[in-house]
FIZAZA-805420 format. One record per residue (C-alpha): x, y, z; residue number from 1. Coordinates in steps of 0.001 Angstrom, whole numbers, plus 500000, padded with zeros to 6 digits. Layout:
# residues N
[[X; Y; Z]; NUM]
...
//
This chain:
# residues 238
[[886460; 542980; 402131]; 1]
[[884407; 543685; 405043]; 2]
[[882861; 546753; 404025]; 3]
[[881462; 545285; 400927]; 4]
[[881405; 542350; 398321]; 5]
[[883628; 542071; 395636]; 6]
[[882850; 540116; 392154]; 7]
[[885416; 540180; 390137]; 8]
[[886832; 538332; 387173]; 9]
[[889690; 538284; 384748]; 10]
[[890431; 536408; 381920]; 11]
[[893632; 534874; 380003]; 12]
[[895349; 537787; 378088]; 13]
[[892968; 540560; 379703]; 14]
[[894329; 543459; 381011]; 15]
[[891794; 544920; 383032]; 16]
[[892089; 547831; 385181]; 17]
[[891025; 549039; 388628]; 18]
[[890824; 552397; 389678]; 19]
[[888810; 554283; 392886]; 20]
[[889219; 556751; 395545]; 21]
[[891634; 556176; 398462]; 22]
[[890442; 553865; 400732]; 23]
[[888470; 552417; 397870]; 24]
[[889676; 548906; 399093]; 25]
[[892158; 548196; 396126]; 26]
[[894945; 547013; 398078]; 27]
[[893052; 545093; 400100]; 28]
[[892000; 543316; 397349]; 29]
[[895453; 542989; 396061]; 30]
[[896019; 541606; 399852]; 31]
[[893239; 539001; 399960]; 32]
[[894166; 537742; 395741]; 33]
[[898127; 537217; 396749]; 34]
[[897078; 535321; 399988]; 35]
[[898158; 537949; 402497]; 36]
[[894954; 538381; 403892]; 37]
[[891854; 535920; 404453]; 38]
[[889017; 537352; 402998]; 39]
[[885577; 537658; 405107]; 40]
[[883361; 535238; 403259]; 41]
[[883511; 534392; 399752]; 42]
[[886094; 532553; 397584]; 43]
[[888852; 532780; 394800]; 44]
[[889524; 530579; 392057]; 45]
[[892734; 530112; 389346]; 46]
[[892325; 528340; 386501]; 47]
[[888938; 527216; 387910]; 48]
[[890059; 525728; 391307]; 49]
[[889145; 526978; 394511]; 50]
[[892496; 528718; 396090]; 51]
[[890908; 530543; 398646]; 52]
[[893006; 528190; 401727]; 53]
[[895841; 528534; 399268]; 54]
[[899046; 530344; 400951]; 55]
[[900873; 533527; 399149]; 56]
[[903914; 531273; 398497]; 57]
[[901430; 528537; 396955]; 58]
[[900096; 531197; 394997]; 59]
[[902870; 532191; 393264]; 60]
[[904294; 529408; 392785]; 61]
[[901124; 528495; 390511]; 62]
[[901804; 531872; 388674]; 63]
[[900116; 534820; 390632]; 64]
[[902525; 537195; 390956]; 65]
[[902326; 540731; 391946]; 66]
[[904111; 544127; 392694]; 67]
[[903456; 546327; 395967]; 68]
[[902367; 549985; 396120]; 69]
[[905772; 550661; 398451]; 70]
[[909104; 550027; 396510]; 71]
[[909994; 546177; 397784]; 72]
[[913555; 545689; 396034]; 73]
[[916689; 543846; 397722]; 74]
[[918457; 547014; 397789]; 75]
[[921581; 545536; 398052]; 76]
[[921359; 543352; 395299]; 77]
[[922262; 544388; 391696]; 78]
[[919285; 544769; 389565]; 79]
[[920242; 542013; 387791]; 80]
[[920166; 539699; 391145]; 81]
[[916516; 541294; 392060]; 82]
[[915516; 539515; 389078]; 83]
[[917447; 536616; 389440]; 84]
[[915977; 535532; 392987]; 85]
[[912642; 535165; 391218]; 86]
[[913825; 532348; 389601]; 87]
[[915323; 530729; 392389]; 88]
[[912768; 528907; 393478]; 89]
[[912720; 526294; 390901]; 90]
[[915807; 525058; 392675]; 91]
[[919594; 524573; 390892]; 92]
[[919031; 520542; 389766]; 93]
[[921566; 518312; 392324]; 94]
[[921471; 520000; 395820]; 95]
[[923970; 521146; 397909]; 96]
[[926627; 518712; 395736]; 97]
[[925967; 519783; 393206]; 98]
[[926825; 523446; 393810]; 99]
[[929658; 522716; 395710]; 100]
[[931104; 520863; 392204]; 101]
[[929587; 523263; 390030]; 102]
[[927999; 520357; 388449]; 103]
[[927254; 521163; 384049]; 104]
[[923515; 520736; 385258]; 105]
[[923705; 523732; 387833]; 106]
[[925830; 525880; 385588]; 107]
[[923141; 525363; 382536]; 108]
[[919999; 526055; 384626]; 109]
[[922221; 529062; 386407]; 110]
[[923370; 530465; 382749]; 111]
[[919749; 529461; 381463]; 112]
[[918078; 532005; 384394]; 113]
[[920482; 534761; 383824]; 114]
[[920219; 534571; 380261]; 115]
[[915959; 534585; 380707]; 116]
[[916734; 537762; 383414]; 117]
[[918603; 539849; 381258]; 118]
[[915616; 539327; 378024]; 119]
[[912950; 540188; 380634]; 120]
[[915181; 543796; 381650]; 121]
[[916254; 544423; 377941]; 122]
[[912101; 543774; 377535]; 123]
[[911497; 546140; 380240]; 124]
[[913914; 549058; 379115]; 125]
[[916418; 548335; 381537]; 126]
[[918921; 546044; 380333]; 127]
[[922170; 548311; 380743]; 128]
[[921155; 548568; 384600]; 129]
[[921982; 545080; 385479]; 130]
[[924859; 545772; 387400]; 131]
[[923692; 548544; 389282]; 132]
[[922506; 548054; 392641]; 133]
[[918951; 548239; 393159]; 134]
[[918874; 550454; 396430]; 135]
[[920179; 553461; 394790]; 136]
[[917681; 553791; 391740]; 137]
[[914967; 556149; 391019]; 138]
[[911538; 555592; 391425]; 139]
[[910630; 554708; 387607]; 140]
[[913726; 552553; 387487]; 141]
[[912972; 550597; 390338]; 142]
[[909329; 549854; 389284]; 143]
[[910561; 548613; 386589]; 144]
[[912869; 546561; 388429]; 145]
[[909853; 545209; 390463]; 146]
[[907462; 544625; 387160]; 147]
[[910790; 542527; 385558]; 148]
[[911101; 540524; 389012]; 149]
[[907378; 539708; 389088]; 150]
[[907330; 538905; 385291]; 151]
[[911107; 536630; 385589]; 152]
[[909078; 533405; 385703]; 153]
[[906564; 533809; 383467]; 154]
[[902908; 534717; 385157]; 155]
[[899224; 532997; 384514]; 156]
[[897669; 536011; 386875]; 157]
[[899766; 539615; 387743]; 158]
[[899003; 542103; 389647]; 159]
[[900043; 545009; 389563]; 160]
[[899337; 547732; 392170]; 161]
[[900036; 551230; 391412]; 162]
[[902889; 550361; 388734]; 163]
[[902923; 553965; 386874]; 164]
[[903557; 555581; 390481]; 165]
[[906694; 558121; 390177]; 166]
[[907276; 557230; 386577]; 167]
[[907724; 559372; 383540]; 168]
[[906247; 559608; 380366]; 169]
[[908452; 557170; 378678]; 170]
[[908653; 555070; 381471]; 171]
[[904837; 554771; 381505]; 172]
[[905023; 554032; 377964]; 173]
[[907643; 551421; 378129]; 174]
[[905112; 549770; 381034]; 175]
[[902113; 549723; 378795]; 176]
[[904444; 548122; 376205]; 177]
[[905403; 544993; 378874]; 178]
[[901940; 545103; 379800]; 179]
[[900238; 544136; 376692]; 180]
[[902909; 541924; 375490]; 181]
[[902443; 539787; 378587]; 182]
[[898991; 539226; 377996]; 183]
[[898690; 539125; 374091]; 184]
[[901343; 537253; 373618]; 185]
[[902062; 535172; 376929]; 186]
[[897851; 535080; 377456]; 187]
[[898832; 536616; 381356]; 188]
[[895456; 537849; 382852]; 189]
[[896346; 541356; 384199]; 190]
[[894612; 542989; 387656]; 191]
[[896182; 546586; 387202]; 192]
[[895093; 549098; 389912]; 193]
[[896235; 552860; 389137]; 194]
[[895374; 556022; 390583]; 195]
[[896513; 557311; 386894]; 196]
[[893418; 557127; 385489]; 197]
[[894306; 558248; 382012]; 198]
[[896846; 555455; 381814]; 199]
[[894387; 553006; 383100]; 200]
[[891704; 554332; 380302]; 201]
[[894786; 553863; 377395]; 202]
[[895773; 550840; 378263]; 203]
[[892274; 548334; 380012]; 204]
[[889805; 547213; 377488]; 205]
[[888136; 546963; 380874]; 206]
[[887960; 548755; 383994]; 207]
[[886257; 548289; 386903]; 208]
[[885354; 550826; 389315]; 209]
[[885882; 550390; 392959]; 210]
[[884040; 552431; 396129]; 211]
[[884022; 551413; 400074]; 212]
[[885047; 547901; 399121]; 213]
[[882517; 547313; 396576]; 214]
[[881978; 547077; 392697]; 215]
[[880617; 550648; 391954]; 216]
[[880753; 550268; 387695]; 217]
[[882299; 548205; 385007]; 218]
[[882837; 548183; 381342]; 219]
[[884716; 549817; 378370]; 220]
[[886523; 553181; 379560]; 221]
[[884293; 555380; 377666]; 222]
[[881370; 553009; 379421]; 223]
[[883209; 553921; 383414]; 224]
[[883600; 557739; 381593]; 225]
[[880201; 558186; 381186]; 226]
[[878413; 556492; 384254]; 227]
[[877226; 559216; 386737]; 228]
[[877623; 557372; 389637]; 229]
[[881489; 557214; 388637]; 230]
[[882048; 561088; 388386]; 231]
[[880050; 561825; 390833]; 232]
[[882066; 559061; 393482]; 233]
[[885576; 559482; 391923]; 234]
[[886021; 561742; 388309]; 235]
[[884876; 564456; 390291]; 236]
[[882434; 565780; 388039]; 237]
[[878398; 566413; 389032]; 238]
//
């Protein structure tokens, strides 16, 4: 964050949001927690240990996961596929034999994922879309699609960066809904920045404020509401 410091923390089963003007430096945060970009000095931790060297693939395969502010779906892949490759990684048990037999240990852990993929869709409010391919969807759909990849193998950290874009009312709903699952029940600490600010204020028992890559305010939503600095900088209000 070259133009400023960030100090930022978020806890097991807190969803806390993020919200700012464009150009605030919220992506670039998202960048530098995933591993996509170094940051300029400082350091992150998980779980208490220093990941800052840490690569994005390291990252989430320790349980940081996150979705992107442009749609990133394997269009040609059924949604049921998208969510399916998330789970992938964990590899099929027996190698290359044991694919090419079909071996009962591959067909479990392949009936096992699909089984976990199509709970995490019906969670999300997309189960009957499985089949359909994932290029042709609407906007709402397909961030849906991308919140059920990222969630597939279950998180420790998500984040989520601009999730509500494009979707409707019920959409937005059903998002909240996965949201605070995840972290009541599942104890996922959730980094959710949102140009929606009213969905931000429903949902965060926390929200930070962020202005020209620095902290501007933090605390409950009526807390952020009421600072001056905060509607002068970004509510728009004098």
């Amino acid at each position: 964050m070259g133009r400023g410091r960030v100090d930022l923390g978020v806890r097991a089963g807190e969803v806390c949001g993020l919200i700012g003007p464009n150009g605030a430096g919220k992506t670039t945060l998202f960048d530098v927690l995933s591993g996509i970009r170094r940051p300029d000095h400082g350091r992150m931790l998980l779980g208490g240990a220093d990941i800052t060297r840490r690569s994005p693939v390291w990252r989430a395969r320790h349980g940081m996961r996150r979705t992107f502010q442009r749609q990133q779906l394997f269009g040609q892949l059924s949604v049921a596929d998208n969510v399916l490759v998330a789970q992938e990684w964990r590899g099929g048990g027996g190698g290359l034999a044991a694919d090419l037999l079909a071996s009962p240990t591959r067909r479990r852990r392949e009936r096992e994922r699909r089984e976990r993929g199509a709970r995490v869709l019906a969670d999300c409010g997309i189960g009957a879309l499985g089949t359909s391919y994932a290029g042709g969807l609407p906007v709402g759909r397909a961030r849906m699609v991308e919140l059920a990849r990222a969630v597939a193998d279950p998180p420790r950290v998500l984040l989520l960066d601009e999730p509500a874009s494009g979707m409707s009312a019920p959409e937005r709903e059903q998002l909240a809904a996965v949201v605070r699952r995840l972290a009541e029940e599942e104890g996922c600490a959730v980094l959710l920045a949102e140009h929606n600010v009213a969905f931000v204020m429903d949902l965060c028992a926390r929200v930070v404020v962020l202005d020209l890559g620095r902290v501007l305010a933090e605390g409950t939503a009526a807390e952020v509401r009421a600072n001056p600095s905060v509607r002068e900088a970004y509510l728009g209000a004098s």
